[in-house]
N, C-alpha and C positions, 0 to 999 in steps of 0.2 A: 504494500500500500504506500504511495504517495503522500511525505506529509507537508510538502511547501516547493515551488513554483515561481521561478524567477518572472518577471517580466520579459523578458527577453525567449525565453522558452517556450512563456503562453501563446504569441503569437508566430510559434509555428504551428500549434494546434490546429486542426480542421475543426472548427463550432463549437468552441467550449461554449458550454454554460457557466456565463459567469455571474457572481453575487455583488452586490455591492450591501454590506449590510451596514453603513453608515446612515444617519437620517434623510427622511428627506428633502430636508434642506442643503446639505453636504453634497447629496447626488446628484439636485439640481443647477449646483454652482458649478459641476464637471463629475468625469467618471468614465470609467475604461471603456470604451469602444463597444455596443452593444451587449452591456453590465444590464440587468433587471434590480431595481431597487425589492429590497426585502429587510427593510431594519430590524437590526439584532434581537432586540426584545421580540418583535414578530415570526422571529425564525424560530428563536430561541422556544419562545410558548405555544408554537404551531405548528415544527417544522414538518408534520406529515401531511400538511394540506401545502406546503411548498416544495418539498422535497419524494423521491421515490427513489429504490433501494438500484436501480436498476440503470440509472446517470451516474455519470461521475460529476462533481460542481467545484468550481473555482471560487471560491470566495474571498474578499478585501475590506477590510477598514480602513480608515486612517493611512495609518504605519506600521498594520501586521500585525499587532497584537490580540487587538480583541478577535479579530478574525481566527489567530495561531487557538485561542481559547476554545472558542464554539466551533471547531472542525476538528477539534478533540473530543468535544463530548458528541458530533452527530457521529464521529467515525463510533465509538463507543458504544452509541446504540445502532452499528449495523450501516449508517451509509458512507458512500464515498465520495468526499468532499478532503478538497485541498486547499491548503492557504496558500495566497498570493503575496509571496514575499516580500516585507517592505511595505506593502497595500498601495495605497493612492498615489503618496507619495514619490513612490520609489516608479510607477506611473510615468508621472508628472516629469521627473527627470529622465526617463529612459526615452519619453517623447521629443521632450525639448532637447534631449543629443542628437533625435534624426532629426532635428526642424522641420517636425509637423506640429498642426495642431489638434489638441486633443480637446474634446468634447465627448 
């Protein structure tokens, strides 16, 4: 099992499903490249009406923390979900090295 994903990595992926579980305020101001909003607490206390055992998910905060947190407890109960190293952040800068813009 997969337990963290550089940015550089994710996008050689073929259609990852990716998370963004910051609010959504955070994911409105920006956010990884066809990212679906899903805030933490809402993962967190629902995640079997967001999640199935049978995807794999990329998921991000911030700067990889809360993210590293909550893809240890869904791996725990059974799904496979990976953290996105660094999270937004690490994003933000992997972007601005290629001089694109990210939205």
């Amino acid at each position: 099992m997969v337990s963290g994903i550089r940015v550089s990595e994710l996008f050689q992926l073929s259609n990852p499903i990716i998370i963004d579980i910051r609010n959504y305020y955070y994911y409105n101001l920006g956010h990884i490249s066809g990212a679906i909003s899903v805030p933490y607490y809402n993962l967190l206390n629902n995640y079997s009406h967001y999640l199935n055992k049978y995807n794999r998910y990329y998921l991000y905060c911030e700067n990889g923390e809360q993210s590293l947190e909550i893809v240890q407890r869904l791996n725990s109960f059974g799904y496979d979900t990976v953290n996105i190293i660094g999270g937004y952040q690490e994003y933000v800068k992997f972007i601005d090295g290629m001089g694109k813009v990210y939205f």
